[in-house]
C-alpha positions as CSV (number, residue, x, y, z in Angstrom):
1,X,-33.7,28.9,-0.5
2,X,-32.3,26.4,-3.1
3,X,-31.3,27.6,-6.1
4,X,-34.2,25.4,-7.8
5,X,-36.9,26.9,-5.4
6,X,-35.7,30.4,-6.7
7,X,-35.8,29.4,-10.1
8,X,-39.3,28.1,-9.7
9,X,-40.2,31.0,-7.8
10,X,-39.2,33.6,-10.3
11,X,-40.6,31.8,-13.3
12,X,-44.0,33.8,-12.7
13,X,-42.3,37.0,-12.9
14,X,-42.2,39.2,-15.9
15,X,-39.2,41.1,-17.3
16,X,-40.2,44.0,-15.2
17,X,-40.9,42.3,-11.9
18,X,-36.9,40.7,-12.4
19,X,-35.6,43.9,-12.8
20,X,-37.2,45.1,-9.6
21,X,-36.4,42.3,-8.1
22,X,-33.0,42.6,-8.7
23,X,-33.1,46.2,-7.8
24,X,-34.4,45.6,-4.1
25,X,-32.1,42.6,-3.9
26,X,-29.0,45.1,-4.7
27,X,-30.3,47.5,-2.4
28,X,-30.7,44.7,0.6
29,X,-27.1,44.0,0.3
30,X,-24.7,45.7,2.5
31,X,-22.0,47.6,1.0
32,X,-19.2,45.2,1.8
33,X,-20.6,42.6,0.4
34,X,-21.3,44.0,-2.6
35,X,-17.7,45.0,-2.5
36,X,-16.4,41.7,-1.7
37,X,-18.3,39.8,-4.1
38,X,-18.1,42.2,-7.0
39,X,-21.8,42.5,-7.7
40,X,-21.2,45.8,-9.4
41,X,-19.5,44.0,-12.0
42,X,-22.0,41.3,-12.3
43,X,-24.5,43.9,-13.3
44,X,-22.8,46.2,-15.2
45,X,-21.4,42.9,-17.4
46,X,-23.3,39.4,-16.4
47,X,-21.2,37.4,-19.2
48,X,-17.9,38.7,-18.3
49,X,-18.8,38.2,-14.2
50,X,-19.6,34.6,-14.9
51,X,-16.9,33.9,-17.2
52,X,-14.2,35.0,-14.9
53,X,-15.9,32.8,-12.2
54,X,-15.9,30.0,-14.4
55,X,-11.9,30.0,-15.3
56,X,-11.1,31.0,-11.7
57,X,-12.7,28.4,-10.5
58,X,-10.8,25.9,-12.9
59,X,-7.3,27.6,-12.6
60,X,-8.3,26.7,-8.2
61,X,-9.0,23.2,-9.2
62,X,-6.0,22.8,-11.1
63,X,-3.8,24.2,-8.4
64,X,-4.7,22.3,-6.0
65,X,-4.0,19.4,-8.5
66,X,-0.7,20.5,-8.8
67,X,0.0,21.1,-5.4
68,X,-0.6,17.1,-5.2
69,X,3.2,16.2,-5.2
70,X,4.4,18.7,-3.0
71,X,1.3,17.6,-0.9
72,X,2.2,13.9,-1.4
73,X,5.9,14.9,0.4
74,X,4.3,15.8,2.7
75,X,2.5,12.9,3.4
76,X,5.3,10.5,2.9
77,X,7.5,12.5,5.3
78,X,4.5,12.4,8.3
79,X,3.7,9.0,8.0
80,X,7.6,8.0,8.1
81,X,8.1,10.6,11.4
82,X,5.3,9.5,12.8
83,X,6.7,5.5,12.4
84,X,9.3,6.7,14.0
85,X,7.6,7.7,17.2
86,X,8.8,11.2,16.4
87,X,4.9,12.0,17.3
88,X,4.6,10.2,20.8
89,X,7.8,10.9,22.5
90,X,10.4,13.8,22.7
91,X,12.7,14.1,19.9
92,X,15.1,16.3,17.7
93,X,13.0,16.1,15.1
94,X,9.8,17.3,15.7
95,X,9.6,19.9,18.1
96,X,6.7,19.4,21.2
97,X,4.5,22.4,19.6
98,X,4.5,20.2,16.2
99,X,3.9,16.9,18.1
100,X,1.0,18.6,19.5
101,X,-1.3,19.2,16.3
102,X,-0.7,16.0,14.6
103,X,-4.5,15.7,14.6
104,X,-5.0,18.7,12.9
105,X,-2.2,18.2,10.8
106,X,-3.8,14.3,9.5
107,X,-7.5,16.4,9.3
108,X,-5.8,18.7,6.6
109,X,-4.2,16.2,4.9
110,X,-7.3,14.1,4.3
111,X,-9.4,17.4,3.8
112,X,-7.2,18.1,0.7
113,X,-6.8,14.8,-0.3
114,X,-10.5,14.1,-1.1
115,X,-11.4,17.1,-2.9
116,X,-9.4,15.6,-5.9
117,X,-11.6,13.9,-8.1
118,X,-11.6,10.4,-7.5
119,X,-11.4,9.3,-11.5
120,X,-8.5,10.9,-12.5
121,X,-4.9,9.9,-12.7
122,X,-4.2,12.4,-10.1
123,X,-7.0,11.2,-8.1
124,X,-5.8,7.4,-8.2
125,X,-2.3,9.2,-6.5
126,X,-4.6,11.0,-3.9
127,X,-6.2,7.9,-3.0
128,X,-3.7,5.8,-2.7
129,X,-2.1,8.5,-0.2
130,X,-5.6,8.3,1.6
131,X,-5.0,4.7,1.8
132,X,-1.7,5.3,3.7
133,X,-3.2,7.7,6.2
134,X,-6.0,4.9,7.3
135,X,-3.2,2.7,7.4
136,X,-1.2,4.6,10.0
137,X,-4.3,5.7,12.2
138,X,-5.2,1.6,11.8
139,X,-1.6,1.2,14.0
140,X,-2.7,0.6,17.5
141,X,-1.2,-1.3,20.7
142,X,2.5,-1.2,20.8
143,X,2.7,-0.1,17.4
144,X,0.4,3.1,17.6
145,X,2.0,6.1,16.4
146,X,0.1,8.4,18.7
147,X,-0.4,6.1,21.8
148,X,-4.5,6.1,21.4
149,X,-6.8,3.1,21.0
150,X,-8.6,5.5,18.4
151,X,-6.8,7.6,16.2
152,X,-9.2,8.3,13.6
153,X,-12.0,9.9,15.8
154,X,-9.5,12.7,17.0
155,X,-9.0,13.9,13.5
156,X,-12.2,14.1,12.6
157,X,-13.5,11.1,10.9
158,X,-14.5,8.0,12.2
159,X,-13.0,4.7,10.8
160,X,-15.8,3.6,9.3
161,X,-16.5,7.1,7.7
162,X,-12.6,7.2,6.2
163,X,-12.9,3.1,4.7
164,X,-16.5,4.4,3.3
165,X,-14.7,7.1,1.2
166,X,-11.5,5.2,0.8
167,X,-13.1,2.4,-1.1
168,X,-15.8,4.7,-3.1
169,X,-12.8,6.9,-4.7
170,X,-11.3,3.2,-5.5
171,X,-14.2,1.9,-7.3
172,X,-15.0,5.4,-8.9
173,X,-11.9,4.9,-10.5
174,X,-12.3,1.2,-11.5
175,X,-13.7,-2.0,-10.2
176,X,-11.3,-4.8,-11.2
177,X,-9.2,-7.8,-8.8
178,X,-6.8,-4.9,-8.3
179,X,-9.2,-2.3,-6.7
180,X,-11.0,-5.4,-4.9
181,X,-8.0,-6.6,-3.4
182,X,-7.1,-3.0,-1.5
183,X,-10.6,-2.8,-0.3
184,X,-10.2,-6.0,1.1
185,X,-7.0,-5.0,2.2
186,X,-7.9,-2.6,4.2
187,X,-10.6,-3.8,5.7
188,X,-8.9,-6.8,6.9
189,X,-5.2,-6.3,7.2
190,X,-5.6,-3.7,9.5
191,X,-6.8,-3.3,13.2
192,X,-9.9,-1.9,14.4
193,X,-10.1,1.2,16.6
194,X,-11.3,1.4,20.3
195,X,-14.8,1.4,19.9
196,X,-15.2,0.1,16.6
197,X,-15.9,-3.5,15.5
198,X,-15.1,-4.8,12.1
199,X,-18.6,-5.7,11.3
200,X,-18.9,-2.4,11.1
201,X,-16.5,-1.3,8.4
202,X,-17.7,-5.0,6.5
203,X,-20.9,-3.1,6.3
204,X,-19.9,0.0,4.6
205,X,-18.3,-2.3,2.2
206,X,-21.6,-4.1,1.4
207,X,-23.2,-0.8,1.5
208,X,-21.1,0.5,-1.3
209,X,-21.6,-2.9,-3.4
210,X,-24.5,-1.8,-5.2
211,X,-24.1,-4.0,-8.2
212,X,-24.5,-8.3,-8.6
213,X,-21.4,-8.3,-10.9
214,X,-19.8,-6.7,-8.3
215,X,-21.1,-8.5,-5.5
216,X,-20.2,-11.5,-7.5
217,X,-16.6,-10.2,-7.7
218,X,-16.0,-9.6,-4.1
219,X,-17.7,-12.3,-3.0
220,X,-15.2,-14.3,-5.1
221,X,-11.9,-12.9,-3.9
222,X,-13.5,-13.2,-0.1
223,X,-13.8,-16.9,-0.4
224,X,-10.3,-17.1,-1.4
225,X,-9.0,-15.0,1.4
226,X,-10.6,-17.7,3.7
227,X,-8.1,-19.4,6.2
228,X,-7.7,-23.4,4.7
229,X,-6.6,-23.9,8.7
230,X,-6.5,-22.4,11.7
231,X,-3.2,-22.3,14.1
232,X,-3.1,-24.8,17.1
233,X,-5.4,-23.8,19.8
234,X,-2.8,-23.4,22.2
235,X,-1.1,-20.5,20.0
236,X,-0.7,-17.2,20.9
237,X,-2.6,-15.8,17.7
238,X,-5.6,-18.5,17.7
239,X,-8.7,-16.4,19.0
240,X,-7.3,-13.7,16.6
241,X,-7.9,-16.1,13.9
242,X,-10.9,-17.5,14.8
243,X,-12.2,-13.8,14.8
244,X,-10.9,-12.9,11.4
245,X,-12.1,-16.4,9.8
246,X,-15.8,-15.8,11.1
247,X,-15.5,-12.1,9.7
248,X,-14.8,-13.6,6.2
249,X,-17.5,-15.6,7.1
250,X,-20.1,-13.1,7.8
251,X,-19.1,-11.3,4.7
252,X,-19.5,-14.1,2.9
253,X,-22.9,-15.1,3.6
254,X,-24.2,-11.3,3.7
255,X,-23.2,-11.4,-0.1
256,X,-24.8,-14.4,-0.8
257,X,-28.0,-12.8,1.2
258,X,-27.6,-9.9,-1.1
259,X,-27.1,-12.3,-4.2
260,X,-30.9,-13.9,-3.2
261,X,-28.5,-16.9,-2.5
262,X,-30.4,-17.0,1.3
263,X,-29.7,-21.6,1.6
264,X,-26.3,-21.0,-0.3
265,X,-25.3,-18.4,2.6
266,X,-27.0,-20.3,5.2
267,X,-25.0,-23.3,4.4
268,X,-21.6,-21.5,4.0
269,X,-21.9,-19.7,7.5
270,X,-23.0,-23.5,9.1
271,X,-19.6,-24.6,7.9
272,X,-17.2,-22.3,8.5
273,X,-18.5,-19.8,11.6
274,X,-16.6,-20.8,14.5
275,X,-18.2,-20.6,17.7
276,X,-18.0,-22.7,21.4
277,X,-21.7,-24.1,21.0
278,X,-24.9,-24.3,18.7
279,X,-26.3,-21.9,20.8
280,X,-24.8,-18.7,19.6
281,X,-24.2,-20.2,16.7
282,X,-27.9,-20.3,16.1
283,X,-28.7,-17.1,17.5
284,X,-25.8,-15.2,15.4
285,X,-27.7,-16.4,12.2
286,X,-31.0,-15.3,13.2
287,X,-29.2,-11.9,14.1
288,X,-28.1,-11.7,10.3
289,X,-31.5,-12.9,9.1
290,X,-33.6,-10.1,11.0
291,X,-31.1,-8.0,10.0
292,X,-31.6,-8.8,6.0
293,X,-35.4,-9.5,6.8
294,X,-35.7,-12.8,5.8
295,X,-38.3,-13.9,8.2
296,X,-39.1,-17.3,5.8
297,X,-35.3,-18.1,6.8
298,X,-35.5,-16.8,10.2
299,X,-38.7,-19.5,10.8
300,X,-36.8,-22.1,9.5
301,X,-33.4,-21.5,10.8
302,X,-35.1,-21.2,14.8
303,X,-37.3,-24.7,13.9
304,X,-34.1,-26.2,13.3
305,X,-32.3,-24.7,16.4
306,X,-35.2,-26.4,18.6
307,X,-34.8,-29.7,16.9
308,X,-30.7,-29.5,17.5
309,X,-31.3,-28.9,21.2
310,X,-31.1,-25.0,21.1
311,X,-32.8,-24.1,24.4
312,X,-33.8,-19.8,22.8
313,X,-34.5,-17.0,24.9
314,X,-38.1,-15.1,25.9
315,X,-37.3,-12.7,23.6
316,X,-36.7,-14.9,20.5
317,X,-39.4,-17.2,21.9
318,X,-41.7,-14.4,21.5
319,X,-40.0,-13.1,18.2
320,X,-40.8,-16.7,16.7
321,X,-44.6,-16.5,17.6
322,X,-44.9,-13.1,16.5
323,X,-43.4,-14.2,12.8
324,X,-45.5,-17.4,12.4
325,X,-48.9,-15.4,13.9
326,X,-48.6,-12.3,11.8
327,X,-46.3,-13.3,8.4
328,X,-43.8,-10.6,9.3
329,X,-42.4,-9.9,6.1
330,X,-40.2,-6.3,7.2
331,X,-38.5,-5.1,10.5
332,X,-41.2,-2.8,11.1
333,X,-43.7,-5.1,11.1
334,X,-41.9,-7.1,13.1
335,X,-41.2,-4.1,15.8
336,X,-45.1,-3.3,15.5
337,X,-46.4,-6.7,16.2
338,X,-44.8,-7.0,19.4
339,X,-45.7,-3.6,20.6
340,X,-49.3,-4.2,19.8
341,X,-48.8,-7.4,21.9
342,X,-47.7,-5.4,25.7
């Protein structure tokens, strides 16, 4: 049980029935773990039991506080080894059984690092650290430290999961151009695991956005992160650009979908997503507007597909009919209405 069920529970008994009640409970316990726990001395004195709890508890909260420099040495000292290539390849340095748990080693370091609190001056210094660490698993290709594709699944925390927490402990702390600018940072500076897409970690970020001034404040520093032009399509690097110019993109018009801006987003993706044909880019929007459940849009938006030329699927050909016949207003409704039509 909850401790609120067994406060509701025990609000019927008298002072009698408590004092049996605590009587069998005492008597249920095994010996050891009355031991253990010291539940002779919560009886015998209730105030002092709960009082020596209390200050333990803060004298464990403020060690581990102060174990934050020695911790942050730490830190500093992996991520430089690990640089290095100390962790992927033989070396004087660190020995092969050491090599060997640099998972276990990254899980601990995080594991520590996030139960500081986030708005605190110590917790701005165990943040940043935790920015570090996702920068280093975000190293892959010829620069991976460990040799994976993924380095954040092996320790234990997907890299969506990690740039969740990472930028709730920044904006716990404040949300200002500096604090922006990191979670921005991060989320596009860096590459994305095996098995991940960026979309993905774009969505934790709108996830965490819960607020239209600070909607409005990302949405700002987005737009002036946008590419003003795109290297020569011959160049190495192009594609890679075109993919991180229509992920600003999609950002961008999410927030403006978020903002109840749906023809100011709808304009901005027409202009700058980059695609080979009207064709996907068509089909990308609807995609984002079933997504956000703007069905009006989603009408509109196909209508104007089939006018351009946009020869659509069974699928969204049937979608489209399904909207106009039944003013589909949610996903579910959506999902319903073409079962009920099989």
């Amino acid at each position: 049980m909850k401790i609120s069920e067994v406060n509701a529970a025990t609000e019927q008994y008298t002072v009698a029935d408590l004092r049996k009640l605590v009587k069998e409970m005492y008597k249920c316990m095994p010996k050891k773990v009355r031991e253990e726990k010291n539940v002779d001395k919560l009886v015998l004195n209730m105030e002092d039991f709960l009082a020596t709890k209390a200050a333990k508890k803060k004298q464990d909260k403020q060690n581990k506080q102060g174990d934050l420099p020695a911790l942050a040495t730490d830190i500093t000292s992996f991520i430089e080894n690990a640089k290095q290539g100390y962790y992927l390849k033989a070396n004087s340095v660190i020995s092969q059984k050491e090599r060997t748990k640099w998972r276990k080693i990254v899980h601990n370091f995080i594991a520590r690092l996030v139960t500081v609190p986030a708005k605190t001056p110590s917790g701005q210094q165990a943040t940043a650290l935790l920015g570090k660490l996702y920068n280093l698993l975000s190293m892959i290709g010829e620069e991976s430290p460990f040799g994976l594709e993924n380095q954040f699944d092996p320790v234990g925390f997907s890299q969506p999961v990690l740039y969740g927490v990472l930028v709730r402990r920044l904006f716990a702390w404040k949300v200002d151009q500096e604090t922006i600018d990191q979670a921005l940072d991060y989320l596009f500076l860096n590459d994305v695991a095996f098995d991940s897409i960026r979309s993905d970690l774009s969505n934790v970020l709108l996830a965490v956005l819960r607020t239209s001034s600070t909607q409005e404040l990302v949405l700002a520093a987005v737009k002036q992160r946008m590419p003003v032009t795109l290297p020569a399509r011959s160049s190495k690097n192009f594609w890679q650009q075109v993919e991180l110019n229509n992920d600003y993109t999609r950002l961008v018009t999410l927030l403006e979908f978020k903002l109840k801006r749906n023809a100011q987003g709808i304009t901005y993706f027409k202009k700058y997503f980059l695609v080979e044909n009207q064709q996907i880019m068509f089909q990308t929007l609807l995609d984002w507007l079933e997504d956000d459940e703007l069905f009006t849009e989603w009408v509109s938006e196909y209508e104007n597909g089939v006018r351009a030329g946009v020869q659509f699927n069974a699928e969204l050909q049937l979608e489209y009919e399904v909207i106009k016949e039944a003013d589909v207003q949610t996903a579910d409704e959506l999902f319903e209405a073409i079962i009920s039509r099989d």
